[in-house]
C-alpha positions as CSV (number, residue, x, y, z in Angstrom):
1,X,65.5,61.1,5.6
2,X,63.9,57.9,6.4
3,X,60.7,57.1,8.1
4,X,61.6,54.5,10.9
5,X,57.8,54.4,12.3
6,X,56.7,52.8,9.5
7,X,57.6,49.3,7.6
8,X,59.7,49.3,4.8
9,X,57.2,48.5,1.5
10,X,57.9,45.5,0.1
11,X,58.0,45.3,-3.6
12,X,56.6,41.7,-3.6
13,X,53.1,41.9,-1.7
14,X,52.8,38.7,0.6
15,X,50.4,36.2,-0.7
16,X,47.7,35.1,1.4
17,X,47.7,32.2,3.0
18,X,45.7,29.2,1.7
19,X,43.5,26.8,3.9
20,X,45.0,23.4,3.7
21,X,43.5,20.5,1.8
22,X,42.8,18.8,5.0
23,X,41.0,22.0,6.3
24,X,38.7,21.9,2.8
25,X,37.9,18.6,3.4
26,X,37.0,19.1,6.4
27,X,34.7,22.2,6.2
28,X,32.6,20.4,2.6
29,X,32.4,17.7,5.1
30,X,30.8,19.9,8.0
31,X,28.8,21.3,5.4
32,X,27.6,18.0,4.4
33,X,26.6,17.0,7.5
34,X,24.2,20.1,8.6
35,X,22.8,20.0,5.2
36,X,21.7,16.0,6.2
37,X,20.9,16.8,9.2
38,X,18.6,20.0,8.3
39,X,16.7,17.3,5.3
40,X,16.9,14.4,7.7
41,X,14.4,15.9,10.0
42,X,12.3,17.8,7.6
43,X,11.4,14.5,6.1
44,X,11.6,12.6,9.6
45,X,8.6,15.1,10.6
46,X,6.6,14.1,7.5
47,X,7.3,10.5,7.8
48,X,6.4,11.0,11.5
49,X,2.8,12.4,10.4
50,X,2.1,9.4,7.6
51,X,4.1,6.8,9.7
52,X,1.4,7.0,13.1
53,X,-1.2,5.7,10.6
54,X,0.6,2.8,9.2
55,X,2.4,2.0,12.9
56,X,-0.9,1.8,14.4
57,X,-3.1,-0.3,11.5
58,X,0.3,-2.5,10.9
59,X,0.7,-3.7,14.6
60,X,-3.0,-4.6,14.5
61,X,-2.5,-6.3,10.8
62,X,0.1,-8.4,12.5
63,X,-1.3,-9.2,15.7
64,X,-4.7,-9.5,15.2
65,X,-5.1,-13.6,14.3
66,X,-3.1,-15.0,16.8
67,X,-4.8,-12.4,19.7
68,X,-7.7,-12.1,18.2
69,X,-7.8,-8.4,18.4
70,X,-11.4,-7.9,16.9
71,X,-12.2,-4.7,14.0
72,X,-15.8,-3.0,14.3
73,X,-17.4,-3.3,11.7
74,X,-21.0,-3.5,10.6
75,X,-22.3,-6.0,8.2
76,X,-25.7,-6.0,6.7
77,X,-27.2,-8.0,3.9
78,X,-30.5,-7.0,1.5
79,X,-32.1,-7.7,-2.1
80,X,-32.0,-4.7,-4.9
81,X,-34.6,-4.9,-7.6
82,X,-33.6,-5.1,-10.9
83,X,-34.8,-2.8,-13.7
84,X,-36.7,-3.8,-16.9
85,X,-34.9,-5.1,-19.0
86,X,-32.4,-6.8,-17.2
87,X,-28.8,-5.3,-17.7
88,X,-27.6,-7.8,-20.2
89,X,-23.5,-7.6,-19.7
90,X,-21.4,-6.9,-16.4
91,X,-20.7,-3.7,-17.5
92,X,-24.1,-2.8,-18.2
93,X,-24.8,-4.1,-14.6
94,X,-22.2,-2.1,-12.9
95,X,-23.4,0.8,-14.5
96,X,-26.8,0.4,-13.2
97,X,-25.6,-0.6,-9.7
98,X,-23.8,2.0,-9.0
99,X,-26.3,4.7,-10.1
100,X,-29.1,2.5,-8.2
101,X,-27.0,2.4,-4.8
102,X,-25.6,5.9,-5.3
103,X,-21.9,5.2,-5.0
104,X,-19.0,7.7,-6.3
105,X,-17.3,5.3,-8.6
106,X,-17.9,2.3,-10.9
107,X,-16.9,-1.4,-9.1
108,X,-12.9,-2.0,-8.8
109,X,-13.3,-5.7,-9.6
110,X,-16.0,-7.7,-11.5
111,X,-16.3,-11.8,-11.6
112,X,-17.8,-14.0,-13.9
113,X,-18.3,-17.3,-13.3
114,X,-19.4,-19.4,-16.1
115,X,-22.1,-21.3,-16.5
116,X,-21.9,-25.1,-15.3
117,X,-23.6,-28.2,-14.1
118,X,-24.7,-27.9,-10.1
119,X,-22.9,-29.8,-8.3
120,X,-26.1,-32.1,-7.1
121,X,-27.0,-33.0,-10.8
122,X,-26.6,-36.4,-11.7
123,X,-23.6,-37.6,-13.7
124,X,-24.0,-39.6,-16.9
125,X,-22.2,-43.1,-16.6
126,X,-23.5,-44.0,-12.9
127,X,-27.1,-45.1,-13.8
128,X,-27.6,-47.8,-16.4
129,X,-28.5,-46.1,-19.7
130,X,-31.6,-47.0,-21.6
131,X,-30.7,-46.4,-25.5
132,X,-35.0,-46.3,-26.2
133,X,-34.7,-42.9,-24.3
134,X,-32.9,-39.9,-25.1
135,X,-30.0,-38.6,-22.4
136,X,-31.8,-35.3,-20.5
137,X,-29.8,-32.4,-20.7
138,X,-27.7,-31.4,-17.4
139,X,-29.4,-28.7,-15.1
140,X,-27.3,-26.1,-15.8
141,X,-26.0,-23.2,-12.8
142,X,-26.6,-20.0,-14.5
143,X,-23.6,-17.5,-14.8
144,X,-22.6,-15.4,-11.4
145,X,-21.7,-12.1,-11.9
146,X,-19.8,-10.3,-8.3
147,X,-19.4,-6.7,-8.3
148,X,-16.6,-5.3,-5.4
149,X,-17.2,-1.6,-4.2
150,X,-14.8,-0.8,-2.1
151,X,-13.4,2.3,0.0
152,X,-11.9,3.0,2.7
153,X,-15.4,3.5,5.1
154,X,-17.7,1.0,3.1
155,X,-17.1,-1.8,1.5
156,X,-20.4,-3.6,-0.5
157,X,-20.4,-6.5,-2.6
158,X,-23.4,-7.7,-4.6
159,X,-24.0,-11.3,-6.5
160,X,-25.9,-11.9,-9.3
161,X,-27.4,-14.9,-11.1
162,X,-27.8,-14.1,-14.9
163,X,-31.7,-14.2,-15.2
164,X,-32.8,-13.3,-11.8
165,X,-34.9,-10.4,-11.4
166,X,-32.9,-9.4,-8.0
167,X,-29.4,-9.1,-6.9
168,X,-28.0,-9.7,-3.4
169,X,-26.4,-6.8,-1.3
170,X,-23.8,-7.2,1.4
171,X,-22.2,-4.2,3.1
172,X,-19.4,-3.9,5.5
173,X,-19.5,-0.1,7.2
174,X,-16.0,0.0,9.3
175,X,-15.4,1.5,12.5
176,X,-12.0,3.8,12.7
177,X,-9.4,0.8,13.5
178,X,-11.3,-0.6,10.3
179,X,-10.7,2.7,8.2
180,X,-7.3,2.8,9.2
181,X,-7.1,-0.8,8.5
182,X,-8.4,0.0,4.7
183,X,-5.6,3.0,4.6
184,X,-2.9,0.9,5.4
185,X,-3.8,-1.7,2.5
186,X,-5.2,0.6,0.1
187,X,-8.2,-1.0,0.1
188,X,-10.7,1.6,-2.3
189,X,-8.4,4.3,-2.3
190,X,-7.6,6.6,-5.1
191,X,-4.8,7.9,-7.1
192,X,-4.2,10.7,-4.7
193,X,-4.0,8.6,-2.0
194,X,-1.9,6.4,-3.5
195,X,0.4,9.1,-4.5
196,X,0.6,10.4,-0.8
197,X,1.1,7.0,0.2
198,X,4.2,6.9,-2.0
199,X,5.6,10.0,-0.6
200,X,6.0,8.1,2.7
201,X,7.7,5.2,1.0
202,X,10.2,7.7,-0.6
203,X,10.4,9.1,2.3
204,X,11.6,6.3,4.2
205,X,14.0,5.8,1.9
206,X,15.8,8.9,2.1
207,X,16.1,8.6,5.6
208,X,17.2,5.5,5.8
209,X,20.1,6.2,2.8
210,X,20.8,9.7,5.0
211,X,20.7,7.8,8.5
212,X,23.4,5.9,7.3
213,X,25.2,8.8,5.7
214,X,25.5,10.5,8.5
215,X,26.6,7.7,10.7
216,X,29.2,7.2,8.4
217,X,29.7,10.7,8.3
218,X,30.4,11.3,12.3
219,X,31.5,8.6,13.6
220,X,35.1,7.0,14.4
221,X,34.0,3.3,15.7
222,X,32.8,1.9,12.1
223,X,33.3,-1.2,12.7
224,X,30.7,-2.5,15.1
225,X,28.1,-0.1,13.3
226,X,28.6,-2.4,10.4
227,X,29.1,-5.6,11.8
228,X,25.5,-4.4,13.5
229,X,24.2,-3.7,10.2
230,X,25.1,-6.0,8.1
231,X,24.0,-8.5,11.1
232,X,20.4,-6.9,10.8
233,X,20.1,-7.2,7.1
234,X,21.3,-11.1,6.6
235,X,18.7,-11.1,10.0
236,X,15.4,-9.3,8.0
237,X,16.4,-11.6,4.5
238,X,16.6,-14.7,6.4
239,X,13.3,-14.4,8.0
240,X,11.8,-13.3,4.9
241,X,12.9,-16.0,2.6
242,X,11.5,-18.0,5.8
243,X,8.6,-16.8,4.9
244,X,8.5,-18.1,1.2
């Protein structure tokens, strides 16, 4: 006798059904999206963070010769005492400078300037020569020797004339729109900070790649979003090879 309340089995079970290859496209593409959306911000909060420094010390860098926004700084000048003997290289001398002024770290930059005639001397060949009496030797400038500390609070600089028994000291204490001033150029800052400093370039870049990803991602009217881009960029190179 046969069952009618229930189906007849089939002997070939019904595959199931498959999602079309518009569907799949569709769904990596959603997938896509949240995942650039969900990185965008992460790294749009971080570049928020590094990004208030540099928007506020860059608007000032940009502004502040033609409105003659002032920095505060401090400036102060004084004479340091050399030790005997006399440091006898640059090296030697930055050595000893930066244990006699107490300072973290050796100078960033050192100058030398040679040796040479002052300027006031007289020239042979303008006076009339007298062959009975020997040519006197030029006054000579003695070498200068310029040691840069810098960082991101104080900056000091001290000259040196080879010989002298003192050197001259000029320091620069900045107020906060000058420490943020120092940040933004890396004036005096270390390798960390130069790291982090990096981390914000990179991240600028990946939100400007993923900005335009998901642009291209979500919206229909392409078009005018790149005739608008491509407009900015020939825009931003021609003012910048202005510039040259």
């Amino acid at each position: 006798m046969t069952d009618l309340s229930r189906p007849p089995l089939s002997a070939h079970p019904v595959a199931a059904k498959r999602p079309a290859r518009g569907e799949h496209v569709a769904n990596r593409r959603a997938t896509v999206v949240r995942w650039l959306r969900k990185t965008h911000g992460w790294f749009g909060l971080w570049g928020a963070v590094m990004g208030l420094i540099f928007g506020v010390s860059g608007i000032w860098l940009n502004h502040r010769a033609v409105m003659k926004l002032p920095v505060a700084q401090q400036k102060t000048s004084s004479q340091i005492a050399l030790s005997d003997p006399l440091p006898a290289t640059p090296d030697a001398m930055g050595a000893w400078l930066q244990q006699a002024l107490g300072l973290p770290e050796a100078p960033r930059r050192v100058r030398v300037k040679p040796a040479q005639p002052v300027p006031w001397a007289e020239r042979g060949g303008k006076s009339e020569a007298r062959h009975d009496v020997p040519a006197a030797k030029p006054l000579m400038q003695p070498e200068q020797w310029t040691f840069d500390f810098d960082g991101a609070v104080t900056q000091i600089q001290v000259e040196y004339w080879a010989g002298n028994r003192s050197a001259s000291v000029r320091q620069t204490d900045n107020g906060m729109l000058g420490t943020l001033i120092s940040l933004h150029l890396g004036r005096g800052m270390t390798v960390p900070w130069i790291l982090l400093v990096d981390t914000l370039a990179g991240c600028l870049i990946f939100l400007s790649l993923s900005g335009l990803a998901l642009w291209v991602l979500t919206t229909k009217r392409r078009t005018v979003g790149w005739t608008i881009f491509g407009l900015g960029s020939l825009l931003a190179v021609g003012l910048a090879v202005a510039r040259l």
